[in-house]
C-alpha positions as a Markdown table, in Angstrom:
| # | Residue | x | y | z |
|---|---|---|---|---|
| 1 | Unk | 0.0 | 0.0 | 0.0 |
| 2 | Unk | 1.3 | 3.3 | -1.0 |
| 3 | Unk | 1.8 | 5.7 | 2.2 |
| 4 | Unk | 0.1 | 8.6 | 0.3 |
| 5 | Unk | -2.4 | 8.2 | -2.6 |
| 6 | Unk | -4.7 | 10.9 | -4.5 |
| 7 | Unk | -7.5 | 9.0 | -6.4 |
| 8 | Unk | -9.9 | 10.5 | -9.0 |
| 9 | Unk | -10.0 | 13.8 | -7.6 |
| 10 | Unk | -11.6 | 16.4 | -9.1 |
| 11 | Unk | -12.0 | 20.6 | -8.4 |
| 12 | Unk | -13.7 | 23.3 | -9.6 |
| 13 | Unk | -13.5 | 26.8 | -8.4 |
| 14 | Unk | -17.6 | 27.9 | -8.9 |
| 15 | Unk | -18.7 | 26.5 | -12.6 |
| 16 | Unk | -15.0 | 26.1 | -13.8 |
| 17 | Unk | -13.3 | 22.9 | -12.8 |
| 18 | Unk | -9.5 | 22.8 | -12.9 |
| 19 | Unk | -8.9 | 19.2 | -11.8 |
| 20 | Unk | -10.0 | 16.3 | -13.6 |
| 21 | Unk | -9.9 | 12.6 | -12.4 |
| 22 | Unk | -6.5 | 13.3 | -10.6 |
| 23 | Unk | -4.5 | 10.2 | -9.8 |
| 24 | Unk | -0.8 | 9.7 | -7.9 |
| 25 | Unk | 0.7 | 8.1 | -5.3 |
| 26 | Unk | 4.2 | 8.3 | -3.2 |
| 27 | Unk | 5.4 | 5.1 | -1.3 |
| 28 | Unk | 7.4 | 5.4 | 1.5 |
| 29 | Unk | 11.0 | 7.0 | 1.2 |
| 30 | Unk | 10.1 | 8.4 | -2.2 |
| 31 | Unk | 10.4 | 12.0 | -3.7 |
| 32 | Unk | 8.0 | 12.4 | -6.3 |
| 33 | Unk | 7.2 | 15.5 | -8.5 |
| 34 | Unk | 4.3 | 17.1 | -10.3 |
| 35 | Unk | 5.5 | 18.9 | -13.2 |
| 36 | Unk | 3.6 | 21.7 | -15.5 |
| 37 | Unk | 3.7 | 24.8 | -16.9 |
| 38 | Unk | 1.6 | 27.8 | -15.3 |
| 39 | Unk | -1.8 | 27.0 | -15.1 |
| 40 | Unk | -1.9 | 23.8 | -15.3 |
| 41 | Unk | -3.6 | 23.0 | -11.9 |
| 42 | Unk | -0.6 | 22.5 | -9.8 |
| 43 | Unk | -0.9 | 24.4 | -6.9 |
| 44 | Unk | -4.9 | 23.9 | -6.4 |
| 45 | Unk | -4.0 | 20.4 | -6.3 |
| 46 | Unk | -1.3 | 20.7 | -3.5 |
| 47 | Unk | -3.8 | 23.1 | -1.9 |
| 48 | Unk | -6.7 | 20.8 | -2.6 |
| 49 | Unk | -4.2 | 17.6 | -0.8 |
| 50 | Unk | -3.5 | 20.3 | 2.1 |
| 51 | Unk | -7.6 | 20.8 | 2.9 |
| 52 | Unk | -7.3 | 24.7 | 1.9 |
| 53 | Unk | -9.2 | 23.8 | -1.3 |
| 54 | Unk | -12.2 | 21.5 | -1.2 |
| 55 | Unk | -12.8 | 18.5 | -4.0 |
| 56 | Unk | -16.1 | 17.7 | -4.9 |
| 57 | Unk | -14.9 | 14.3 | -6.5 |
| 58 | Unk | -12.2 | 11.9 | -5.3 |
| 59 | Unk | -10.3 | 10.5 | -2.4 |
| 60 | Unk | -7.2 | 11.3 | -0.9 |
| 61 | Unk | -5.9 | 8.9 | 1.4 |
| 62 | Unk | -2.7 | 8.9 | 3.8 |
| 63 | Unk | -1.1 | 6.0 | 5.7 |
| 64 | Unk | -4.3 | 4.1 | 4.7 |
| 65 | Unk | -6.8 | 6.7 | 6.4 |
| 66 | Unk | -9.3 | 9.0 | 4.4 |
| 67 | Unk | -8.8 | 12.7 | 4.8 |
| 68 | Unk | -10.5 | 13.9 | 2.2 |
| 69 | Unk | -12.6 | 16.5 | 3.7 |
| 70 | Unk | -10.3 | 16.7 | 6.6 |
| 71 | Unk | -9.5 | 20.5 | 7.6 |
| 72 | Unk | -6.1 | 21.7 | 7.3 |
| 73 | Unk | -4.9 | 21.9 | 11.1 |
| 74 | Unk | -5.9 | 18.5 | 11.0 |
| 75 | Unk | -3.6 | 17.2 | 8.3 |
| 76 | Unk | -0.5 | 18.7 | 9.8 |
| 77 | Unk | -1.3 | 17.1 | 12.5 |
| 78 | Unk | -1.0 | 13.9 | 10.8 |
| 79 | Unk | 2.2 | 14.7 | 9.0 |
| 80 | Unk | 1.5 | 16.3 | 6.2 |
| 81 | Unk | 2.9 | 20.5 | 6.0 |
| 82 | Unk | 2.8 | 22.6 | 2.5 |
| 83 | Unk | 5.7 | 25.1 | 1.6 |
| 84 | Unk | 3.2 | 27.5 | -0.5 |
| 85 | Unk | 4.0 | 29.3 | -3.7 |
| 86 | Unk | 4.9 | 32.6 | -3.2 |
| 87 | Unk | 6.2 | 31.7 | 0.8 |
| 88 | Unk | 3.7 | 33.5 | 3.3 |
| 89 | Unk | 5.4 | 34.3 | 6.1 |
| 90 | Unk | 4.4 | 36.5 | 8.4 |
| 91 | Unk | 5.9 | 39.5 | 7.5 |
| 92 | Unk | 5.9 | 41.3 | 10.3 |
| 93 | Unk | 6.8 | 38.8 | 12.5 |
| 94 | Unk | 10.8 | 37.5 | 13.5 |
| 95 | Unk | 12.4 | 34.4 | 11.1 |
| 96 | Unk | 12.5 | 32.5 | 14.4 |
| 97 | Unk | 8.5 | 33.5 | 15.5 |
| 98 | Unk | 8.2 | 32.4 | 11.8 |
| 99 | Unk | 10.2 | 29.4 | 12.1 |
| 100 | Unk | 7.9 | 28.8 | 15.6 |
| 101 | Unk | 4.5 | 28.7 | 14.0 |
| 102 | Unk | 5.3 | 25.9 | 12.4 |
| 103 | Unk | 5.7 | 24.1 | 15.9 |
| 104 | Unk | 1.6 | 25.7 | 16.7 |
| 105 | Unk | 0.2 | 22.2 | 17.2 |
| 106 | Unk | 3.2 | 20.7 | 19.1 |
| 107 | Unk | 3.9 | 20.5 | 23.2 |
| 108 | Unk | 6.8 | 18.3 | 23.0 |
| 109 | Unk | 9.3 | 21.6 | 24.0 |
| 110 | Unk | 12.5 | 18.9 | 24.1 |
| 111 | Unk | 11.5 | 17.9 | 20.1 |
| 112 | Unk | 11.0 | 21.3 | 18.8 |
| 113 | Unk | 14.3 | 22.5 | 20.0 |
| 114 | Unk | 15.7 | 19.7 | 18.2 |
| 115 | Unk | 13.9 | 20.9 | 15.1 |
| 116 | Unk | 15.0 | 24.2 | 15.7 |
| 117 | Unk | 18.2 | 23.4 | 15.7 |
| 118 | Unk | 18.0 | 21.3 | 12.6 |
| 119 | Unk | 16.7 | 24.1 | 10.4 |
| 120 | Unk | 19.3 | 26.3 | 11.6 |
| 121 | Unk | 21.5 | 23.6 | 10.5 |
| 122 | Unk | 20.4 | 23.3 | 7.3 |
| 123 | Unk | 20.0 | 27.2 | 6.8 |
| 124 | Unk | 22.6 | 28.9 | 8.7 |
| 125 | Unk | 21.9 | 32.2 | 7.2 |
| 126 | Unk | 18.6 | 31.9 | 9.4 |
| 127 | Unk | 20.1 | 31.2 | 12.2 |
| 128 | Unk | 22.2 | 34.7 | 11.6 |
| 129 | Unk | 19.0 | 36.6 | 11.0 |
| 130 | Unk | 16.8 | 34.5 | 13.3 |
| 131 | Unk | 15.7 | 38.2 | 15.1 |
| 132 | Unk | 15.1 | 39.8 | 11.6 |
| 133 | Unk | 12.0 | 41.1 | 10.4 |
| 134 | Unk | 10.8 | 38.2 | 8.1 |
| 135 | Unk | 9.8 | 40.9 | 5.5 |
| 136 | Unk | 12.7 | 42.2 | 5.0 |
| 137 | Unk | 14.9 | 39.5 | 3.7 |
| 138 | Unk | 15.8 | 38.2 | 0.5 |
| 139 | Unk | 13.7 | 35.9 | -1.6 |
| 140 | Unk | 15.9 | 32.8 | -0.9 |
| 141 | Unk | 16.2 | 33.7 | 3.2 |
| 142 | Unk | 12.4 | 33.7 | 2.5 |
| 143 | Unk | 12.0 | 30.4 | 0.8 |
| 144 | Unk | 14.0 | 29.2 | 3.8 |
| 145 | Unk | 12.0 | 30.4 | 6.2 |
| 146 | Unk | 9.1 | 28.5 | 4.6 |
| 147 | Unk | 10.6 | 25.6 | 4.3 |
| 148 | Unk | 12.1 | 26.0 | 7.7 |
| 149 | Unk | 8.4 | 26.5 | 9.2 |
| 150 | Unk | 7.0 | 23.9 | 7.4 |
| 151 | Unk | 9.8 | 21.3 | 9.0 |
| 152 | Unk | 8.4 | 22.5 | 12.7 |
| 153 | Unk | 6.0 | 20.8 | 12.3 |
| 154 | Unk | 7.8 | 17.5 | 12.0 |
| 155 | Unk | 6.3 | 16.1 | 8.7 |
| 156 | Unk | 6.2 | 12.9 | 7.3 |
| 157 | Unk | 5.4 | 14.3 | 4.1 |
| 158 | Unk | 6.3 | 17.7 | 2.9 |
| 159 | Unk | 4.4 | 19.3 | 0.3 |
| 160 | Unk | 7.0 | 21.9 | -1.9 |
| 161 | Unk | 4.8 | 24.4 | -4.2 |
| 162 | Unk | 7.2 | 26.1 | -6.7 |
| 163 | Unk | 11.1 | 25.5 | -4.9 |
| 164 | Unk | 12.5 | 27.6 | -7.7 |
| 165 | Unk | 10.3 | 30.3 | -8.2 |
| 166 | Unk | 12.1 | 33.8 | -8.4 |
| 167 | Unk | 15.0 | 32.8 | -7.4 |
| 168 | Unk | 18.9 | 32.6 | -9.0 |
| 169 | Unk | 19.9 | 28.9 | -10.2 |
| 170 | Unk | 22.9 | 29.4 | -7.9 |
| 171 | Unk | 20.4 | 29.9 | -4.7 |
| 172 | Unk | 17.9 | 27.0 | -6.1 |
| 173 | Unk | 20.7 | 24.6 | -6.0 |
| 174 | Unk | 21.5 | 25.2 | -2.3 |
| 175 | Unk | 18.1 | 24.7 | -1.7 |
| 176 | Unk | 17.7 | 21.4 | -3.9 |
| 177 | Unk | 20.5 | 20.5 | -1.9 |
| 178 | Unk | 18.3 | 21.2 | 1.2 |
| 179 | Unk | 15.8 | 19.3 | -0.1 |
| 180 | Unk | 17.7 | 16.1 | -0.3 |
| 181 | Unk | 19.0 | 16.6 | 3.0 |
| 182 | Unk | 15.3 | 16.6 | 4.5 |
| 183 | Unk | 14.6 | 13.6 | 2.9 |
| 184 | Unk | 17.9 | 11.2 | 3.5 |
| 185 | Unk | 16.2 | 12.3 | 7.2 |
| 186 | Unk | 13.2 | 10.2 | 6.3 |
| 187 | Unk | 10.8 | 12.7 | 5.0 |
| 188 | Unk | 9.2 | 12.1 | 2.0 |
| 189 | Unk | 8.5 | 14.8 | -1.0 |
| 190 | Unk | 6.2 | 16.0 | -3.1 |
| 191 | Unk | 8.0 | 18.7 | -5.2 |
| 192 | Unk | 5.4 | 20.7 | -7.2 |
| 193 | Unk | 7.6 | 22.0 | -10.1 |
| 194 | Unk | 7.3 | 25.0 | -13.0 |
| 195 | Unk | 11.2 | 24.3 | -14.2 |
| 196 | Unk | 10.8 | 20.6 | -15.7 |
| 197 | Unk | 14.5 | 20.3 | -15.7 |
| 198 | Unk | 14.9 | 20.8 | -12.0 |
| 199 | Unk | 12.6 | 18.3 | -11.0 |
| 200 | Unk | 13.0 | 15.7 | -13.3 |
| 201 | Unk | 16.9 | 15.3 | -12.0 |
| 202 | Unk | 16.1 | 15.3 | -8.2 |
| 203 | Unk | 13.2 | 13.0 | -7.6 |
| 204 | Unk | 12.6 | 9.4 | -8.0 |
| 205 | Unk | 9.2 | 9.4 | -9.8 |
| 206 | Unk | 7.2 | 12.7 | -11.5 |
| 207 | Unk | 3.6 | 13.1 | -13.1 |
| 208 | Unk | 3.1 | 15.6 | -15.8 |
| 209 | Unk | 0.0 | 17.8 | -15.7 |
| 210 | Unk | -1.9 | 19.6 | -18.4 |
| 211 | Unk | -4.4 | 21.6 | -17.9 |
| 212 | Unk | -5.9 | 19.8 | -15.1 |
| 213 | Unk | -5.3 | 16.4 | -15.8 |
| 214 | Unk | -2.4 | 13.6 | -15.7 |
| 215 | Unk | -0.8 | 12.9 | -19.1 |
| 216 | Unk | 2.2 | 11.8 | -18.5 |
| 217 | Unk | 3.8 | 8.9 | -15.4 |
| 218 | Unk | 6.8 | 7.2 | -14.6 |
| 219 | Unk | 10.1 | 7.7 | -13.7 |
| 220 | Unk | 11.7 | 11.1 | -13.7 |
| 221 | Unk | 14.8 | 10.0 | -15.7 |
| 222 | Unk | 12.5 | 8.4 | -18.5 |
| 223 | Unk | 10.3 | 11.6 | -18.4 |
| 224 | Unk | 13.3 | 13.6 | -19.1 |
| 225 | Unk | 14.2 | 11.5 | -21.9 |
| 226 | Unk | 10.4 | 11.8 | -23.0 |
| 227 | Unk | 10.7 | 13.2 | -27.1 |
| 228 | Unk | 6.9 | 14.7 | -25.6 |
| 229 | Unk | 8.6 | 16.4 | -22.8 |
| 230 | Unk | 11.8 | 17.3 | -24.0 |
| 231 | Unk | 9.8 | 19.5 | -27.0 |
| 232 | Unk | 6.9 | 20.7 | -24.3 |
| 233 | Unk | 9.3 | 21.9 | -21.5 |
| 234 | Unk | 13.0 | 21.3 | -22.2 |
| 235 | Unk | 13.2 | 23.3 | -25.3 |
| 236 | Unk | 14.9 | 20.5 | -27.1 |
């Protein structure tokens, strides 16, 4: 049984729908991406897998449970946290009150400390700017501080909506490297991708999306050999 699987789901926002008869599944220790150019339904499907968005067709199961129509607080309680496109912090808030929001629905004081420290380990430039204002850094300290929160909350699956975004191919490769690091940890990932390239070379498995459906599966490093893909999103 697959430790996270989306079956038939389908969205619409009012009378338009934008998902159709979604289907994909991570097993355990995988990092799996969803590829697409903009507008092809990528981030109403993470939202839709993080309860912010509401299906009116489908299931979505994790570690063999329903949560479908679960709310959100409750699915980070059961593992599952979202890096969101664009980052939302808190902008007026500390990195580290940032960083500490992602800990809300934890009490285990000894475990977050650990976590803490972690993401400072991973992101040392937060844990120089820990007491700065989170709006006023750069757009990489930013995507760190997203991912950092997201970590606090100890996830067995993290949800990454648009890693490269804005950002210099010198900073997204740090952060790719990041990445990895969080899952040789034991987390698993769903990397949510506009740059093909990038997500096609770091994760185990991918699905191609197109206008709100599934059109291509399979293994990232066949994918990237795809003639379909290379001519779509590769430029080749």
């Amino acid at each position: 049984m697959a430790m996270f699987e989306v079956r038939g789901l389908e969205v619409a926002y009012g009378d338009i729908q934008v998902l159709w008869g979604i289907s994909l599944e991570i097993q355990a220790g995988e990092m799996v991406s969803i590829v697409g150019s903009n507008g092809a339904g990528k981030s109403t499907l993470i939202r839709t897998i993080s309860g912010l968005v509401r299906s009116f067709r489908g299931e979505i199961s994790y570690q063999g449970n329903n949560i479908t129509h679960c709310p959100p607080s409750e699915i980070v309680k059961k593992g599952i946290s979202q890096v969101p496109e664009g980052r939302k912090l808190f902008s007026g808030m500390t990195v580290q009150e940032n960083l500490m929001m992602g800990a809300y629905c934890r009490n285990d004081r000894r475990g977050i400390e650990e976590d803490l420290h972690f993401v400072y380990h991973l992101f040392p430039r937060l844990a120089e700017r820990k007491k700065q204002i989170a709006g006023t850094l750069s757009g990489g300290e930013q995507q760190m501080s997203a991912i950092g929160r997201a970590l606090m909350s100890r996830p067995q699956l993290l949800l990454i909506d648009e890693l490269s975004l804005g950002l210099s191919p010198l900073l997204v490769d740090d952060l790719v490297a990041a990445i990895g690091q969080i899952h040789r940890r034991g987390t698993n990932i769903l990397l949510v991708e506009q740059d093909v390239q990038i997500a096609l070379e770091y994760t185990h498995r991918a699905y191609v999306l197109e206008t709100g459906r599934v059109t291509l599966s399979g293994r990232s490093k066949d994918l990237l050999d795809n003639p379909e893909v290379k001519r779509a999103y590769l430029g080749i």
